[in-house]
C-alpha positions as CSV (number, residue, x, y, z in Angstrom):
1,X,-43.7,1.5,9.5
2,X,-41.6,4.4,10.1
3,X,-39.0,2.5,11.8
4,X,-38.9,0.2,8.5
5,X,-38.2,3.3,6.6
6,X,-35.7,4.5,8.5
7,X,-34.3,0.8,9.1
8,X,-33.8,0.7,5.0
9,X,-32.7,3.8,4.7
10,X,-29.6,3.6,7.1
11,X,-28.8,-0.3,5.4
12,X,-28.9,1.3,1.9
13,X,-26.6,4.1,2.8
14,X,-24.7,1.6,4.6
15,X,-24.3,-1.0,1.4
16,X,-23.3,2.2,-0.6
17,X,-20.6,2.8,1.7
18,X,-19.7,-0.2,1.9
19,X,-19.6,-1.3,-2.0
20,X,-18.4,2.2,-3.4
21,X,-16.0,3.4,-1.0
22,X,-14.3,1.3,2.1
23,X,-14.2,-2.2,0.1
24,X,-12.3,-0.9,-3.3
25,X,-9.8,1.5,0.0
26,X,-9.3,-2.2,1.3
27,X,-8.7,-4.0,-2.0
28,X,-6.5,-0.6,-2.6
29,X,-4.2,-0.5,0.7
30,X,-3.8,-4.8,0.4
31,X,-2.3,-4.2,-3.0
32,X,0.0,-1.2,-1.9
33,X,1.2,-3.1,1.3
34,X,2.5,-6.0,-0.7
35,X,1.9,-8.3,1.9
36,X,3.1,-11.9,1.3
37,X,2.3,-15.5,3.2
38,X,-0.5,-16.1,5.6
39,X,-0.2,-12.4,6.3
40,X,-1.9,-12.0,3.1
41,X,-3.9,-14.8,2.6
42,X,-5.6,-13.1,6.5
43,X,-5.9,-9.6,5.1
44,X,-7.2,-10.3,1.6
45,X,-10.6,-12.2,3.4
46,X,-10.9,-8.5,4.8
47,X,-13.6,-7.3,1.9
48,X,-15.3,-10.5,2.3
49,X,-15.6,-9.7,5.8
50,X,-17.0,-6.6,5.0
51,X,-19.7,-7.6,2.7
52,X,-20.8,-10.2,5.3
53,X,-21.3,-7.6,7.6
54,X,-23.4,-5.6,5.2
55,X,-25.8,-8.7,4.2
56,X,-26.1,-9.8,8.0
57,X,-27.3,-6.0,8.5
58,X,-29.7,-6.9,5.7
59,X,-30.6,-10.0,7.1
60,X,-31.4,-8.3,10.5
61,X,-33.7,-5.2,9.0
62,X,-35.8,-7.9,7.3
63,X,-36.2,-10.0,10.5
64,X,-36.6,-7.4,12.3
65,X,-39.8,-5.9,10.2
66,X,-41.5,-9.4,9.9
């Protein structure tokens, strides 16, 4: 039980990161780059990325508890 605690702990801290501060820096530096092409078509799936990350780390605490 302690492990599951611990477990949500470190995804809830990691979705907070992740939501408040790294994907609006992403969305932040795409727009100052003013990338153009394929160049930014690739770097603008970066926050999606990101977020995927975060729900398979979601995914994985709740597999892992059951």
């Amino acid at each position: 039980m302690v492990d599951l605690v611990q477990g949500l702990i470190g995804v809830l801290i990691a979705v907070i990161i992740g939501v408040a501060v790294v994907i609006p820096t992403i969305n932040e530096v795409i727009v100052s780059a003013n990338l153009t092409g394929t160049t930014a078509t690739v770097v603008a799936l970066l926050p999606l990325l990101v977020a995927v990350v975060v729900l398979v780390a979601i995914v994985g605490l709740i597999g892992f508890s059951a």
